[in-house]
C-alpha positions in Angstrom: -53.7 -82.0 -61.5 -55.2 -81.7 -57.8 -58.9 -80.1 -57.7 -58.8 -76.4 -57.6 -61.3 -77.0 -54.4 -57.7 -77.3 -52.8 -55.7 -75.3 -54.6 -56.8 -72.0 -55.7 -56.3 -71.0 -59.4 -53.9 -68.0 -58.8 -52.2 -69.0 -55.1 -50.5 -66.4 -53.6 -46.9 -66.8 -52.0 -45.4 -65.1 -49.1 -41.8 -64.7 -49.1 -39.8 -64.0 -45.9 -36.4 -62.6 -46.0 -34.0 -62.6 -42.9 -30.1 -60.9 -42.7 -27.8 -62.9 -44.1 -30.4 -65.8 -46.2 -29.1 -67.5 -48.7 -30.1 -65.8 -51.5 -30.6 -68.8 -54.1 -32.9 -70.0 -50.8 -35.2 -67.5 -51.7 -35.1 -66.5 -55.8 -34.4 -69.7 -56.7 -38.4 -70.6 -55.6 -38.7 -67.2 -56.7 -38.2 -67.2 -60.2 -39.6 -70.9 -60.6 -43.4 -69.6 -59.6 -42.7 -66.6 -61.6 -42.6 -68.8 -64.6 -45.4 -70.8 -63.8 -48.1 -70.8 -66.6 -51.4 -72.2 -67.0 -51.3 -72.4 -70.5 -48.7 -70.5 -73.3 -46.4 -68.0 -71.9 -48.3 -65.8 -73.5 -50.8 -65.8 -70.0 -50.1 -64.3 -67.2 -48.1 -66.1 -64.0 -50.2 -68.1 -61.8 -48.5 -67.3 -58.9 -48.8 -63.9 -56.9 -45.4 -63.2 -55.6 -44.7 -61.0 -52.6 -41.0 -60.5 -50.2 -41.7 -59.0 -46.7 -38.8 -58.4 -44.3 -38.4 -56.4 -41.0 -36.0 -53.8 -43.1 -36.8 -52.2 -46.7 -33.7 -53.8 -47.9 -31.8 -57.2 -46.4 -28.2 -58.2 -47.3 -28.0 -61.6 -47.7 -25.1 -64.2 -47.2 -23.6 -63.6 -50.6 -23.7 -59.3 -49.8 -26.9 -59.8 -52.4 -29.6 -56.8 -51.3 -33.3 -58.1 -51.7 -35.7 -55.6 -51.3 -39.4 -56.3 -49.6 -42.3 -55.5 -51.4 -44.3 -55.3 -47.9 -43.5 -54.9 -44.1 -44.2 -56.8 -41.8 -47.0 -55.5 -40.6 -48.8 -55.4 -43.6 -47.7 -59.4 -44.1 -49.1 -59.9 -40.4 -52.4 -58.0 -41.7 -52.9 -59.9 -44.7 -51.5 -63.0 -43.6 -54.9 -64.9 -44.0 -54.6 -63.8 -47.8 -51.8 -66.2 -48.4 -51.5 -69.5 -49.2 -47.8 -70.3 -49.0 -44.9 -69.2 -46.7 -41.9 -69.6 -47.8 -39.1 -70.1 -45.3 -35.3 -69.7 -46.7 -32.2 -70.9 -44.9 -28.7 -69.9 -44.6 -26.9 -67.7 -42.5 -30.0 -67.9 -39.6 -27.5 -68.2 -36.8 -28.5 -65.1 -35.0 -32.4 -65.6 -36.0 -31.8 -69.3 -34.1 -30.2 -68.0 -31.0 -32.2 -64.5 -30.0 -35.2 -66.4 -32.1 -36.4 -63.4 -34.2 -38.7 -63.4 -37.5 -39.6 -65.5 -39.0 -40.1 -67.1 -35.9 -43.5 -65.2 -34.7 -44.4 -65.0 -38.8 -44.5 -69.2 -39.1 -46.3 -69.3 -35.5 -48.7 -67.0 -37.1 -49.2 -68.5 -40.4 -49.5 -72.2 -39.0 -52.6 -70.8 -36.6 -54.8 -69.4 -38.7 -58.2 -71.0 -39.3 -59.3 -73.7 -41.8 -59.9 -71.8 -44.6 -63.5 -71.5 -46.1 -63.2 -72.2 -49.6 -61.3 -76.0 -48.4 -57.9 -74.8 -49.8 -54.6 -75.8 -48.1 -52.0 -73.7 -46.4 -48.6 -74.7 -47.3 -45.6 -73.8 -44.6 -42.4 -74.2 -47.5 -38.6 -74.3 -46.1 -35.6 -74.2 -47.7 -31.9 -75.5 -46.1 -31.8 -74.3 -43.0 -35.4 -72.6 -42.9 -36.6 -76.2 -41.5 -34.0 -75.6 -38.6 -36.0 -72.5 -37.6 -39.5 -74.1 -38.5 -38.2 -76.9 -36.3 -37.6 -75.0 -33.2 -40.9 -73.6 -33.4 -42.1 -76.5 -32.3 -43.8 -76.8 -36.4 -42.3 -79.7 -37.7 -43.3 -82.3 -34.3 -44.2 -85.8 -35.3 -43.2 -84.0 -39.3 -40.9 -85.7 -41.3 -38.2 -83.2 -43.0 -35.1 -82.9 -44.6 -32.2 -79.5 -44.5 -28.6 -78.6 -45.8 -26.4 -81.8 -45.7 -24.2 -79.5 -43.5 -26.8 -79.1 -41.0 -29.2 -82.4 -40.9 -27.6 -83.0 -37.4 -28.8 -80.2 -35.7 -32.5 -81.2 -37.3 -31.9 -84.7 -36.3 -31.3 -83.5 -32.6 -34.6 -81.1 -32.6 -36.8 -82.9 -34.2 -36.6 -86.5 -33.3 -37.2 -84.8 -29.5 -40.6 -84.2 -30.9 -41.1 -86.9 -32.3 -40.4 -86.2 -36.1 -38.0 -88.0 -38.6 -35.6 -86.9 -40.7 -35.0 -88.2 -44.5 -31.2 -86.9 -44.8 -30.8 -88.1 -48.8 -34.4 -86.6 -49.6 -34.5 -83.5 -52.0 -37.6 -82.4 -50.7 -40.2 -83.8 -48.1 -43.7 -83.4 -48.4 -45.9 -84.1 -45.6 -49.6 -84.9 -45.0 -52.0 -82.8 -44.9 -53.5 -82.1 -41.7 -57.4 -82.3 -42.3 -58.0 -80.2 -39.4 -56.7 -77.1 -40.4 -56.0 -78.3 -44.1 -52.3 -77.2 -43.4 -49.3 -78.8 -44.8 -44.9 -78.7 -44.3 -42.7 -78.6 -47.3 -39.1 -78.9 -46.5 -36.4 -78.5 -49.0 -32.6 -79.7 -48.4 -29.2 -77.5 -49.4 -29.7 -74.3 -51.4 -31.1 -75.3 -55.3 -33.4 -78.2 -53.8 -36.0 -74.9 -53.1 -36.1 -75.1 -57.2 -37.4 -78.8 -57.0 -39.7 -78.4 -54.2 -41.4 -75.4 -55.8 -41.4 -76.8 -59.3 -43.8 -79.7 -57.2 -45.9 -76.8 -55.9 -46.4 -75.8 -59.7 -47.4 -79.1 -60.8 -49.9 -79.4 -58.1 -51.7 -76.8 -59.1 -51.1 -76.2 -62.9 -50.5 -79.2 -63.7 -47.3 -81.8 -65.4 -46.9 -80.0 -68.6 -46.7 -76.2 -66.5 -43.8 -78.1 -64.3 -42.0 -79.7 -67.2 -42.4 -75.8 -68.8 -40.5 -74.1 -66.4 -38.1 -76.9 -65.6 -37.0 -76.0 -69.1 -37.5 -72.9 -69.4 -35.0 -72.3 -66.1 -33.2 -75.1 -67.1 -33.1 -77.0 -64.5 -33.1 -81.2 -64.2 -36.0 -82.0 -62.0 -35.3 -83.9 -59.0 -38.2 -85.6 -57.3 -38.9 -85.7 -53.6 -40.1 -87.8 -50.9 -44.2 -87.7 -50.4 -45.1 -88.8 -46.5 
């Protein structure tokens, strides 16, 4: 288990939701931190949980209504509070081409200041969330990985800034950067979000907590690439 001097005991996730996500993007993650325990089940979850969209309720791809606990302006306030963002993918068309949150949100999240307490700051995309972390200019001289469908568009972004791409990777994790102790986390297609959060739980409960809810959701863990 990594010290809790960079990982807080109870970390607390921010979860954005854009029109037409792919819904297993975003609950798939979901559901795996909502199982995380430090101990018996019996204990509470580790993780705080929290959905924040620009509109009380989004449809996603699937016509699947998720409903945001906070808006955005309440995220933007309490942004500093959080240590993950997570990022889902799918139908991000029109968020890629007029550029709309989460956009401004990952901007956001990736400038605030070193933390005090030494903890990291972990930006987390799934599919085609990379594609949008990616044109924010987040993921230069980053390696990363996206939908199968997709990795071509990410190839032609990124390797412009200087990043690589890992097309068979389920998950890509990258260095820390000591300056800001901020870190990328990029899933592939869809149900990889499940792996790369199931390695967020193990990081910060621990082998047995991961192996806990892999079976508990069961799910075969897949293991991804460390930079």
């Amino acid at each position: 288990m990594t010290s809790e001097s960079t990982f807080k005991k109870c970390p607390k996730i921010l979860f954005h939701a854009h029109p037409d996500l792919d819904v297993l993007d975003l609950v798939g993650p979901f559901e795996v931190f909502a199982h995380a325990r430090y101990g018996s089940y019996d204990e509470p979850p580790v993780f705080e949980r929290t959905i924040t969209a620009a509109t009380p309720t989004v449809a996603s791809n699937q016509d699947f209504t998720i409903t945001s606990h906070i808006p955005l302006e309440e995220a933007y306030a309490k942004l500093a509070d959080y240590d993950i963002l997570l990022i889902p993918g799918g139908g991000s068309h029109d968020v890629l081409k007029l550029h709309t949150e989460p956009f401004a949100l990952i901007k956001a999240f990736a400038a605030l200041p070193k933390r005090e307490d030494g903890g990291i700051r972990t930006l987390m995309t799934v599919c085609t969330g990379s594609i949008i972390a990616a044109e924010t200019g987040i993921l230069a001289n980053k390696t990363s990985v996206t939908h199968p469908l997709e990795m071509s568009r990410l190839i032609e972004i990124v390797e412009k800034q200087g990043g690589k791409v890992l097309p068979e990777a389920t998950f890509v994790v990258n260095p820390v950067d000591e300056e800001k102790q901020f870190r990328v986390v990029t899933a592939g297609g869809v149900s990889t979000g499940i792996d790369a959060a199931l390695w967020m739980v193990e990081q910060v409960c621990g082998k047995a907590a991961k192996e806990q809810v892999a079976y508990i959701v069961q799910h075969d863990i897949r293991e991804g690439v460390i930079v």
